[in-house]
PASEBA-1860 file (N, C-alpha, C; in nm, 3 decimals):
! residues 119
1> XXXXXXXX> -0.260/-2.294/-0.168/-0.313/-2.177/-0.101/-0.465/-2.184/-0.103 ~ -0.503/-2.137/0.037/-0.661/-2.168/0.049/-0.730/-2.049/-0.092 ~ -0.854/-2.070/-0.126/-0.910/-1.953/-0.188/-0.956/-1.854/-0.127 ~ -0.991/-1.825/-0.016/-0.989/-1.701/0.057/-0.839/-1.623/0.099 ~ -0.713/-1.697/0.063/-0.623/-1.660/0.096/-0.578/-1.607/-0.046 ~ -0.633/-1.682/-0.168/-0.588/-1.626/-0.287/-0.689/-1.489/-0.277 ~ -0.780/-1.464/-0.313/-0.881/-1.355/-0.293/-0.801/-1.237/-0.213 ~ -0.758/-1.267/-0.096/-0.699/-1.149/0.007/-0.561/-1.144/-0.053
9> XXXXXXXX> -0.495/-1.187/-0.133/-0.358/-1.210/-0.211/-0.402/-1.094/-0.303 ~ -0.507/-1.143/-0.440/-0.525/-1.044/-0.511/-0.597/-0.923/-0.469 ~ -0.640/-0.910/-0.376/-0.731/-0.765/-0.336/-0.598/-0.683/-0.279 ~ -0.491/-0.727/-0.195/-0.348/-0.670/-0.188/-0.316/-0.637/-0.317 ~ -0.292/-0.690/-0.379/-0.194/-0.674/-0.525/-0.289/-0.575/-0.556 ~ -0.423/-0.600/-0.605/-0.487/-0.493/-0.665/-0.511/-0.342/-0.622 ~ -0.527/-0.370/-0.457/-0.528/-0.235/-0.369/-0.442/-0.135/-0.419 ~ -0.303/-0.198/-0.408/-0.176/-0.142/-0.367/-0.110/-0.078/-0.502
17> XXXXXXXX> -0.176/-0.154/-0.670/-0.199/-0.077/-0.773/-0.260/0.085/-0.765 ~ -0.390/0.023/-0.705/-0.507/0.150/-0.733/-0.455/0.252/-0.662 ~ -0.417/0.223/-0.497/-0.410/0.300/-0.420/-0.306/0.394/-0.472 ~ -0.195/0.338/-0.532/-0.049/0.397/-0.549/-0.047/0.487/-0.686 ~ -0.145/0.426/-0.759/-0.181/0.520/-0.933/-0.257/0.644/-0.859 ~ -0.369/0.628/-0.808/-0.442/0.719/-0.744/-0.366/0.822/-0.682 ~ -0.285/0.813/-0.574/-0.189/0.892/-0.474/-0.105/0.949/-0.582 ~ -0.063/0.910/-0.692/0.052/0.982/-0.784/-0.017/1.063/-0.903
25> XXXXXXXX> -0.147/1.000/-0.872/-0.229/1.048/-1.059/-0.313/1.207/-0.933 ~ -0.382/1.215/-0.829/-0.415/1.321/-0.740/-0.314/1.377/-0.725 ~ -0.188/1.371/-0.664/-0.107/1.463/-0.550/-0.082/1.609/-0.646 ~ -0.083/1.581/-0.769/-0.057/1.754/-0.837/-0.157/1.831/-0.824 ~ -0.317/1.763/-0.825/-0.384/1.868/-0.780/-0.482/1.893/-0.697 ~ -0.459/1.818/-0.599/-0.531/1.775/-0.466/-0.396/1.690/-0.376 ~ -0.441/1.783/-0.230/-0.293/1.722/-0.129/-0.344/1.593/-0.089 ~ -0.382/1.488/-0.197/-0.424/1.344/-0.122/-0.347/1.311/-0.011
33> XXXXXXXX> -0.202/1.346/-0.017/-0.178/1.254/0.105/-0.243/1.301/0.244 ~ -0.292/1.415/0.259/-0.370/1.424/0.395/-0.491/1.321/0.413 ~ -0.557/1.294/0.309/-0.661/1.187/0.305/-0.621/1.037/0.333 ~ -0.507/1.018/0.248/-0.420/0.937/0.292/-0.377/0.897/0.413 ~ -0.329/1.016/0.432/-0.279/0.945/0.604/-0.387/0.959/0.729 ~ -0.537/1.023/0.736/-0.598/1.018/0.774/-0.649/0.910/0.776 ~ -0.711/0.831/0.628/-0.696/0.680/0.631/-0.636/0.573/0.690 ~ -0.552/0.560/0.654/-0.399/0.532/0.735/-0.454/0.523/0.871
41> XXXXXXXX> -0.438/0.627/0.923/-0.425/0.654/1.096/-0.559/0.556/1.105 ~ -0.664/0.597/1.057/-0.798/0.540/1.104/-0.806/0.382/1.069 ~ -0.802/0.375/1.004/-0.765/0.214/0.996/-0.684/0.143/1.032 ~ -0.580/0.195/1.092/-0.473/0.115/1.173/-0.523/0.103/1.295 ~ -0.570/0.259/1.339/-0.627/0.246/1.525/-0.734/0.152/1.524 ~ -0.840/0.117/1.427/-0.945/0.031/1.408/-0.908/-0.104/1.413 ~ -0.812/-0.143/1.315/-0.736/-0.259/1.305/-0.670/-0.284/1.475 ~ -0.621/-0.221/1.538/-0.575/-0.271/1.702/-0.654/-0.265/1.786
49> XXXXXXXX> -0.778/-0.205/1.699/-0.831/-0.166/1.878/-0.927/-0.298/1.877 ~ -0.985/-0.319/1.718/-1.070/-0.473/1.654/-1.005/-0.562/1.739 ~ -0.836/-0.615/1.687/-0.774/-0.689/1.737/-0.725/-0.688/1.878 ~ -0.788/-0.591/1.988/-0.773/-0.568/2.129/-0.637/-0.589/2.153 ~ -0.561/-0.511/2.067/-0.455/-0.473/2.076/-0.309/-0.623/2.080 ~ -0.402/-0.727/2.007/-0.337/-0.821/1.972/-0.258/-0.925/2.138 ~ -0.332/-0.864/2.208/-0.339/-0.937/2.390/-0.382/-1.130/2.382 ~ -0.442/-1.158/2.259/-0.469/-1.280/2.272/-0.341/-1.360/2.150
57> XXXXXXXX> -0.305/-1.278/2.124/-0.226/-1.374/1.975/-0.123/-1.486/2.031 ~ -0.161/-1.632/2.024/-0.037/-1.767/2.060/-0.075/-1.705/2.199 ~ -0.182/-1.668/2.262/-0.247/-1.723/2.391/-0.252/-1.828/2.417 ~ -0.199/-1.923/2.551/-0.227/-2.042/2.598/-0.329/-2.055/2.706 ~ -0.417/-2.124/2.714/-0.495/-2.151/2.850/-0.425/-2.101/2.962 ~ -0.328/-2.178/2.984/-0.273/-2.173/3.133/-0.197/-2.017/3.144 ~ -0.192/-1.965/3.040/-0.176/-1.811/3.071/-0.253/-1.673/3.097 ~ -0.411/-1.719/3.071/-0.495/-1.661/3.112/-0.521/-1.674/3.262
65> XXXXXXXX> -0.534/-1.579/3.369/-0.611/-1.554/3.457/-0.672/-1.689/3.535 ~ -0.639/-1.711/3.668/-0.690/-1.856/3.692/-0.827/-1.799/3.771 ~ -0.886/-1.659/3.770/-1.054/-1.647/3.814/-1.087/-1.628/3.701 ~ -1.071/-1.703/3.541/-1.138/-1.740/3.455/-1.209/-1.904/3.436 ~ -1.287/-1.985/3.416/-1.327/-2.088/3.433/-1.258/-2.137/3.282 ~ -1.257/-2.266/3.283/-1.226/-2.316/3.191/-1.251/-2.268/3.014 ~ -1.377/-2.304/3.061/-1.473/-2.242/2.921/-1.467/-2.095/2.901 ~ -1.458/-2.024/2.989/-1.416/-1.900/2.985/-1.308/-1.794/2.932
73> XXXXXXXX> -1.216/-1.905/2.932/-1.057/-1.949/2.873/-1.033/-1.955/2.724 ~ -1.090/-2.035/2.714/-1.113/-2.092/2.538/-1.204/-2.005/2.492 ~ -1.347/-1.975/2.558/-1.408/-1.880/2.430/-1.339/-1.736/2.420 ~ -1.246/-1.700/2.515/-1.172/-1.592/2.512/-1.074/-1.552/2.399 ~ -1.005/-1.730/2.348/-0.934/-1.775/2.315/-0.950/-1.781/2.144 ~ -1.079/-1.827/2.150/-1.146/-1.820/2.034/-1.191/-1.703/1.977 ~ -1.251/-1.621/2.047/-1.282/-1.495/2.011/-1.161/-1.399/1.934 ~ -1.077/-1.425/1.985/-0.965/-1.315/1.931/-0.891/-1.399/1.842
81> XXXXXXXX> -0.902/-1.523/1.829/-0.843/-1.598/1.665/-0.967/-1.533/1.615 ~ -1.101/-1.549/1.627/-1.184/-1.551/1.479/-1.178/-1.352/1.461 ~ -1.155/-1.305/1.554/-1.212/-1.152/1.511/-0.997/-1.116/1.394 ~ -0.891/-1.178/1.490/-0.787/-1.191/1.410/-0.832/-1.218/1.240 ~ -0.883/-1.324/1.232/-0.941/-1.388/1.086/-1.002/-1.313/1.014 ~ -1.123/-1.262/1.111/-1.274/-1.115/1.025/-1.164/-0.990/0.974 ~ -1.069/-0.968/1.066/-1.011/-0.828/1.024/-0.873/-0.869/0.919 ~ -0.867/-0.942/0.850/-0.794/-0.964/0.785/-0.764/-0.869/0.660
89> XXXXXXXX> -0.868/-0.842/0.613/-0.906/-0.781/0.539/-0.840/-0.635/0.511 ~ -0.885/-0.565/0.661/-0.797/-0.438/0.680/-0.677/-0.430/0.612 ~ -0.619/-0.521/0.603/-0.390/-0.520/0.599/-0.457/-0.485/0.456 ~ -0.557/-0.504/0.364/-0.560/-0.504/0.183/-0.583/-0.353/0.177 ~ -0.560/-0.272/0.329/-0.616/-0.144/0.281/-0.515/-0.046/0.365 ~ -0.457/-0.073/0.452/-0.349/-0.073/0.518/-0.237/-0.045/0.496 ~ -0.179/-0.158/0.458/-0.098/-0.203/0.383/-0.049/-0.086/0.221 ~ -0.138/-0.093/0.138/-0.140/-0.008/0.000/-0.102/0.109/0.025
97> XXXXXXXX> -0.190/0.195/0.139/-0.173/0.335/0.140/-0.036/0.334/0.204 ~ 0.064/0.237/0.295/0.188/0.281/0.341/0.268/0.249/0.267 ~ 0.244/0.175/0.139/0.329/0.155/0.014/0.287/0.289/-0.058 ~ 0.236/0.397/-0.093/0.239/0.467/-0.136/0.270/0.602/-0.074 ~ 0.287/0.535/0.046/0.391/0.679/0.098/0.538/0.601/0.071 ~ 0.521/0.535/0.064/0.692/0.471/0.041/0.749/0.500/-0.063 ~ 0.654/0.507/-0.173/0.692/0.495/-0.293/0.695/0.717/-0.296 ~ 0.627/0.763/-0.241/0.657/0.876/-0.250/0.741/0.984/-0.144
105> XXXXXXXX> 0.808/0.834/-0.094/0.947/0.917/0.001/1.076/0.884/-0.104 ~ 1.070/0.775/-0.147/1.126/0.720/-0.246/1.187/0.838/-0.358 ~ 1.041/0.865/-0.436/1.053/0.959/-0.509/1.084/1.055/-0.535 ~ 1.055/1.138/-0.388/1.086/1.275/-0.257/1.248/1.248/-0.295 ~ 1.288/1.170/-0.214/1.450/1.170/-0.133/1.543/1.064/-0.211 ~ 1.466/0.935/-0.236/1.613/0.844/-0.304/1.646/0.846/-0.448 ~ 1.545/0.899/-0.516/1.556/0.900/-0.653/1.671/1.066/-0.689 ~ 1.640/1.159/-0.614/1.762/1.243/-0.609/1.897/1.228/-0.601
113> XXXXXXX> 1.888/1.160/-0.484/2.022/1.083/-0.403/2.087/1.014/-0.497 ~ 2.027/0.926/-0.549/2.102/0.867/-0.641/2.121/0.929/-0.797 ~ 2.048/0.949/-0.851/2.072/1.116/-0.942/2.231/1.187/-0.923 ~ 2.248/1.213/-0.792/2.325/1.309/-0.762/2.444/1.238/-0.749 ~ 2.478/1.111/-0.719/2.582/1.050/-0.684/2.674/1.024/-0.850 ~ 2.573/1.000/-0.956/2.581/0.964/-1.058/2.655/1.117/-1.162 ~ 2.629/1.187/-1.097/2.674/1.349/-1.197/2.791/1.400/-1.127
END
């Protein structure tokens, strides 16, 4: 594994700690999850709109537009792999806060459920 790939490995792992202690150690006395999902929302619409809505991803030349010029093609091509690459980052922040609604629907609804099946 590359070392920028380990780095974005542990900044996930670590996020998704903090984020999830945080969201459970606040919610009794502050409604974090509104902050939460405000987050959430904003960084996801940032993350697609960065990634132009993911229109270039396993783009081929010959599927772009033929009143594009060659070169026109490829730096198009290129552009949306490297900005794909820059926003990588986002998913380490992304990612955490929708594991901690998970973990607190979880908590909400399946941890009852199963409680209840058991009595």
């Amino acid at each position: 594994m590359k070392p920028e790939n380990q780095w974005l490995l542990l900044l996930l792992i670590g996020n998704s700690i903090l984020f999830s202690v945080a969201y459970f150690a606040l919610a009794p006395y502050f409604p974090v999850y509104i902050v939460y999902l405000a987050l959430g929302v904003v960084m996801t619409l940032i993350y697609v709109i960065y990634n132009r809505g993911f229109i270039g991803k396993n783009l081929k030349l010959e599927q772009l537009p033929d009143t594009m010029s060659q070169e026109e093609k490829q730096k198009f091509i290129d552009d949306c792999t490297a900005r794909a690459h820059r926003s990588r980052w986002m998913i380490t922040v992304i990612f955490p806060i929708v594991l901690a609604f998970a973990l607190d629907m979880m908590y909400l609804f399946l941890l009852p459920m199963v409680e209840g099946m058991f009595q």
